[in-house]
C-alpha positions as CSV (number, residue, x, y, z in Angstrom):
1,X,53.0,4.5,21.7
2,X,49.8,3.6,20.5
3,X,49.4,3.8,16.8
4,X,45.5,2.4,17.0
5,X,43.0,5.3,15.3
6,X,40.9,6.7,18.6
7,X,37.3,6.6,18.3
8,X,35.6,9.4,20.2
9,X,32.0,10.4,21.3
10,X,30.5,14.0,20.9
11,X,27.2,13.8,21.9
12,X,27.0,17.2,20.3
13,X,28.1,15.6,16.9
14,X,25.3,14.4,14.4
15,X,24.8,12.2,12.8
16,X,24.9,10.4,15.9
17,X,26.5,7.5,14.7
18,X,29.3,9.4,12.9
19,X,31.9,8.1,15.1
20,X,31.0,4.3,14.0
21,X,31.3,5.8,10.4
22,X,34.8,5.4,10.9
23,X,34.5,1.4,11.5
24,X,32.2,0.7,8.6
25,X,34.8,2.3,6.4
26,X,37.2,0.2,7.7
27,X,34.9,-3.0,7.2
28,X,33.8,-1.9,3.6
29,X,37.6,-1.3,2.6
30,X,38.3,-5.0,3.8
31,X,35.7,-6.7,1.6
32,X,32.5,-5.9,3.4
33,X,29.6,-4.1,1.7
34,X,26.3,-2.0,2.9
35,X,23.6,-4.7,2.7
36,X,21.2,-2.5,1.2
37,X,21.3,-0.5,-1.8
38,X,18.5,2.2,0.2
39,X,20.7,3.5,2.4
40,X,23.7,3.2,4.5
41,X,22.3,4.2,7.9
42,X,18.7,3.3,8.7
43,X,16.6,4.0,11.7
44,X,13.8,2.5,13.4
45,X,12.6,2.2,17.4
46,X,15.8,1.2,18.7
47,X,17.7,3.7,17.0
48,X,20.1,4.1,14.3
49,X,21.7,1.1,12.3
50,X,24.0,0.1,9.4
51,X,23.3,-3.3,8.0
52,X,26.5,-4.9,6.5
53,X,26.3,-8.0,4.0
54,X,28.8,-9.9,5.3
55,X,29.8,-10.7,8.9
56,X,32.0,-8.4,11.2
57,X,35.3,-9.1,11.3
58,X,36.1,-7.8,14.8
59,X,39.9,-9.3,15.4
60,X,40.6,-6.7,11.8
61,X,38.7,-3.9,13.9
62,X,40.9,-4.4,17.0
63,X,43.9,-4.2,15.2
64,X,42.9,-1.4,13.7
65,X,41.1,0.8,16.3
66,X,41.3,1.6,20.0
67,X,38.0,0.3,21.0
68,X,36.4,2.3,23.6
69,X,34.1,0.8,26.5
70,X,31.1,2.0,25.5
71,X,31.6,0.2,22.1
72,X,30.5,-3.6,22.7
73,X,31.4,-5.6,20.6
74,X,28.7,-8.9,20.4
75,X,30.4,-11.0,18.3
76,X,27.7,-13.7,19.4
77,X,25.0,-11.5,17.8
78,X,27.6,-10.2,14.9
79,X,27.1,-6.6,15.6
80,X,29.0,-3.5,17.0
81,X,26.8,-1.7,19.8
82,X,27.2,1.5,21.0
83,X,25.7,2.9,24.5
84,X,25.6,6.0,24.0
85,X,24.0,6.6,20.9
86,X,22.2,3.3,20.9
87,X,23.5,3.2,17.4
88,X,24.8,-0.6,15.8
89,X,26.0,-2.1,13.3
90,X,25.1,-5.0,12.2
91,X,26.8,-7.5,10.8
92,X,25.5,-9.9,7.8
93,X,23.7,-12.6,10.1
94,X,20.9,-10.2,10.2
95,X,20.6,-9.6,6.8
96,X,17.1,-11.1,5.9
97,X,16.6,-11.8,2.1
């Protein structure tokens, strides 16, 4: 039995980034924070995006979530990428003072 929440894509659904919503909760529960005061979700060329202050903690995600394969997660690049709604979040390396 897997006790790991599911995360799910409805390309109906909008926002389209609400499933991720349920990861930056997570994140923001353990410490993290939205890097902006603005907004949680902002958008720009590439699409959608949530800017977190501090970096990703993706080993607390996994135990956490069943992480589908069209989540990557780019820990290199400290952010969660999603291809199919070309929404990501980011983690705090990309936060520019």
């Amino acid at each position: 039995m897997n006790s790991k929440i599911r995360i799910d894509y409805d390309a109906a659904a909008r926002p389209v980034y609400l499933h991720l919503e349920p990861l930056v909760e997570k994140l923001i529960e353990n410490g993290n924070a939205v890097a902006t005061t603005q907004y949680r979700w902002g958008e720009n060329r590439t699409g959608w995006f949530c800017q977190l202050s501090k970096p990703i903690d993706f080993a607390f995600l996994e135990q956490i979530f069943d992480i589908p394969d069209f989540l990557i997660l780019n820990r290199e690049g400290d952010a969660i990428e999603c291809a199919r709604s070309w929404a990501t979040i980011y983690g705090g390396t990309h936060v520019r003072g």
